[in-house]
N, C-alpha and C positions, 0 to 999 in steps of 0.2 A: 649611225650610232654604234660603239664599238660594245662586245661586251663587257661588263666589268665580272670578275671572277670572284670576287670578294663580296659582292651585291648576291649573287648566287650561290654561295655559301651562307653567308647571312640569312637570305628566304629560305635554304633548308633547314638550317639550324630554328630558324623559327617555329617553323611549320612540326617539327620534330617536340617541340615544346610546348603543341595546344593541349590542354587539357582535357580532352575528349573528342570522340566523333562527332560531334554535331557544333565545334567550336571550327572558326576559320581564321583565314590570316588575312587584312586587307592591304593591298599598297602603301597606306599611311600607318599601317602597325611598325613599319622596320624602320627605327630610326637611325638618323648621322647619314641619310641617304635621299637624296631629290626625287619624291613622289613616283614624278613622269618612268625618273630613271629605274624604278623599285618594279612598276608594274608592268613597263619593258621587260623587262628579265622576267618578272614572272609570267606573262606570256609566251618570250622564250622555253620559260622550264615546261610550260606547258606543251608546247608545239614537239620539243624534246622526246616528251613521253616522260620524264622525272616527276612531273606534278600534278594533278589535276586542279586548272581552276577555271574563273569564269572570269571572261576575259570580253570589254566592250572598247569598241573606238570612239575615243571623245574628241573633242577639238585638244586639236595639240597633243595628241599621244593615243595612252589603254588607260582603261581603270581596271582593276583587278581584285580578285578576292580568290583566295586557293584556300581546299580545303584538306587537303590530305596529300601526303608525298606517293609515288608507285613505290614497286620492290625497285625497281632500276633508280630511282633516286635514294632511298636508304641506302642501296650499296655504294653507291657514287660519296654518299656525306660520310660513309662509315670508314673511305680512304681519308677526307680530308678534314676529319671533324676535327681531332686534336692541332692545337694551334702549330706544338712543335715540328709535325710533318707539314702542314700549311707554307710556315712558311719556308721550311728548306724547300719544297715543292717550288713555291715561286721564288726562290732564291737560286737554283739551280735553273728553272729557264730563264730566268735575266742572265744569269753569269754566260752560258752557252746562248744568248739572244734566239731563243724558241719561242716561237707564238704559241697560248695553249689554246690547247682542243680539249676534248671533254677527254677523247682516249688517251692522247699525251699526260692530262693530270693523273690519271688511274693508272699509268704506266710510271712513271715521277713517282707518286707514291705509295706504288708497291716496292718500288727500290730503298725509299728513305725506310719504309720498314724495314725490307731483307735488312740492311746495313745494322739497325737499331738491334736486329735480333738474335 
């Protein structure tokens, strides 16, 4: 299963948006996105060190629930949170055909800002 980058920006941006400490985000909170494929990644973001959550093996996949981002995820979402460096970011590694990485995206856009500024 490949990551999707977009599913991962989504659970940050989510997670960024609970209304308190003791509120969580479950796999089925993020919608326009296949369960399985939601609580993948949020296991990913967990394994990462970006997210803390809690994460079980079901048949056919994870189920998931996170409850709060680290610092290392708030900085990561704080490059790609605005949609317009988003998508130059993945506009710029399709044009150059680069596969992203987590450093590659924070390095992408740290540039679309310099440029912006």
């Amino acid at each position: 299963m490949k990551r999707d980058w977009d599913i991962v920006r989504e659970i940050l941006i989510k997670l960024e948006e609970l209304d308190d400490a003791n509120s969580f985000l479950r796999d089925e909170d993020v919608s326009g996105y296949d369960r399985a494929l939601v609580a993948f990644h949020m296991h990913l973001l967990d394994e990462a060190g970006l997210i803390k959550a809690g994460c079980v093996r079901v048949s056919g996949g994870w189920s998931c629930q996170a409850n709060c981002m680290t610092w290392r995820g708030y900085e990561f979402l704080d490059h790609i949170r605005q949609d317009k460096i988003w998508n130059r970011v993945k506009s710029t590694a399709s044009e150059k055909s680069l596969s992203l990485s987590l450093d590659l995206i924070v390095k992408l856009a740290e540039k679309v800002i310099d440029s912006i500024l």
